[in-house]
Each structure stands twice: as C-alpha cells, then as structure tokens.
C-alpha positions as CSV (number, residue, x, y, z in Angstrom):
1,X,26.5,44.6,-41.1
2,X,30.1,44.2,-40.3
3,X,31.3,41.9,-37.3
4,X,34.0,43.1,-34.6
5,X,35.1,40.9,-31.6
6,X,36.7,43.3,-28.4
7,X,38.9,40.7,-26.3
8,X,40.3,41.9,-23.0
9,X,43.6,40.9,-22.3
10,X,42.7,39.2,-18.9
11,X,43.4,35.8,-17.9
12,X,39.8,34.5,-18.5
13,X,41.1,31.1,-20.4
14,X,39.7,28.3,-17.8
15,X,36.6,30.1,-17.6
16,X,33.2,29.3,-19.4
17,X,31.7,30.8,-21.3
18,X,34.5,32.4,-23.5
19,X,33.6,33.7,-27.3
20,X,35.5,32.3,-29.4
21,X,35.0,33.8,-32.7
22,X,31.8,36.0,-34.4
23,X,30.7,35.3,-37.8
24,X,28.4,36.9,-40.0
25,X,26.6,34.1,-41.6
26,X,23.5,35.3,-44.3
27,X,23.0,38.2,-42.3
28,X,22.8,36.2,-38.9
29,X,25.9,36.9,-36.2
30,X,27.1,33.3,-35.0
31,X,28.4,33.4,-31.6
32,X,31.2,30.3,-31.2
33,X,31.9,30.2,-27.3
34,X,34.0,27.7,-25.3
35,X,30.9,25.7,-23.4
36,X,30.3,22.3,-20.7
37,X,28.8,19.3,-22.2
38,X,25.0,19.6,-20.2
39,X,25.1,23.0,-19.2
40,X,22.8,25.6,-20.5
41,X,23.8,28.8,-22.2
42,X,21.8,32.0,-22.9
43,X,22.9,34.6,-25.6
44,X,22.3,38.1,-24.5
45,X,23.1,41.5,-26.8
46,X,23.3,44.9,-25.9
47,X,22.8,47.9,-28.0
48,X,20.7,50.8,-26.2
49,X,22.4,52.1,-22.4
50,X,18.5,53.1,-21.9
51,X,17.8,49.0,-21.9
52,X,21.0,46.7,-21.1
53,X,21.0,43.5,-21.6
54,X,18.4,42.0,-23.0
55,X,18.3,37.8,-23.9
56,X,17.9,36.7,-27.5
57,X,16.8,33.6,-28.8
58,X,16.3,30.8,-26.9
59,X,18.8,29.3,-24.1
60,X,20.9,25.6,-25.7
61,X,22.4,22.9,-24.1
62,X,25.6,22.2,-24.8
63,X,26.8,19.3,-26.6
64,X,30.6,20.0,-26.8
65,X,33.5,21.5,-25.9
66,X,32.6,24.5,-28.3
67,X,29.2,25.7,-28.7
68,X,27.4,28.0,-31.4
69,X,24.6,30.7,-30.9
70,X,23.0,32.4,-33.8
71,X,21.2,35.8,-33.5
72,X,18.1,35.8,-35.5
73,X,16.8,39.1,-34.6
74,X,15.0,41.1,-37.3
75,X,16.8,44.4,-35.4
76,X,20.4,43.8,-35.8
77,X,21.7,47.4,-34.5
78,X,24.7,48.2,-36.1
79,X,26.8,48.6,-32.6
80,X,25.3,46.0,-30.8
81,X,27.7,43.7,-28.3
82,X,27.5,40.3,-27.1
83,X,28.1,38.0,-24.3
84,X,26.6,34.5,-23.3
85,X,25.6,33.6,-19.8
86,X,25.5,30.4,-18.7
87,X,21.9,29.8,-17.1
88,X,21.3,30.3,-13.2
89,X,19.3,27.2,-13.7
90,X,22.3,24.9,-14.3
C-alpha cells in the first residue's frame, strides 16, 4: 500500500488536530497529528462515498504536543483518506 498526504494550503496552523506526517509502518498507516496534553482524539478513515466516515480503532489521550494513531484494520482500501477528530466528549 503506498501512503499520500493531501495538505490544503489554508491557514489551519493554531488549530488541533493537524496531521502531521503518514507513515506506512509493517503494513499499518501511522497517523502523527499535532494534539493537547488530556484531550481525546478519534481516528476516522474514509474510503466508500456509500459510507463516510467511519471511526477506527479506539479513541487516545494525548500525552504530548504530537500524537500518533495507527490503523490496524484488516481492510486497508487502497484510496482510503484520513482525518482525526478530537472527541465531543472532551
């Protein structure tokens, strides 16, 4: 599976949660966003226009300035996009 980041050239910089960088570690995307120590954080992906977003894994809470999620998935679609959400529940 090969990783590609889309950035949008908007001023988004003091906002949280920004990703930072994808990596494709043993078959498992790693998601490095900007986060807030104590808040929680959800990765969501989105592959199928029939479904939307959908949540995957389970929410974190962040420990530091930069935070890492990892999608585990068995059903890594080829196109699929990400974004992380910090939790209503915050």
């Amino acid at each position: 599976m090969r990783l590609r980041a889309i950035f949008f050239d908007e001023i988004v910089s003091e906002i949280t949660p920004q990703i930072i960088s994808l990596t494709n570690l043993a078959n498992e995307p790693n998601i490095n966003f900007s986060s807030r120590v104590g808040k929680i954080y959800q990765l969501e992906a989105f592959s199928d226009p029939t479904i939307g977003w959908i949540p995957i894994g389970e929410p974190i809470v962040a420990t530091e300035e930069v935070s890492v999620l990892v999608d585990r998935s068995t059903n890594n679609d080829r196109n699929r996009f990400y974004r992380v959400r910090e939790h209503p529940h915050n």
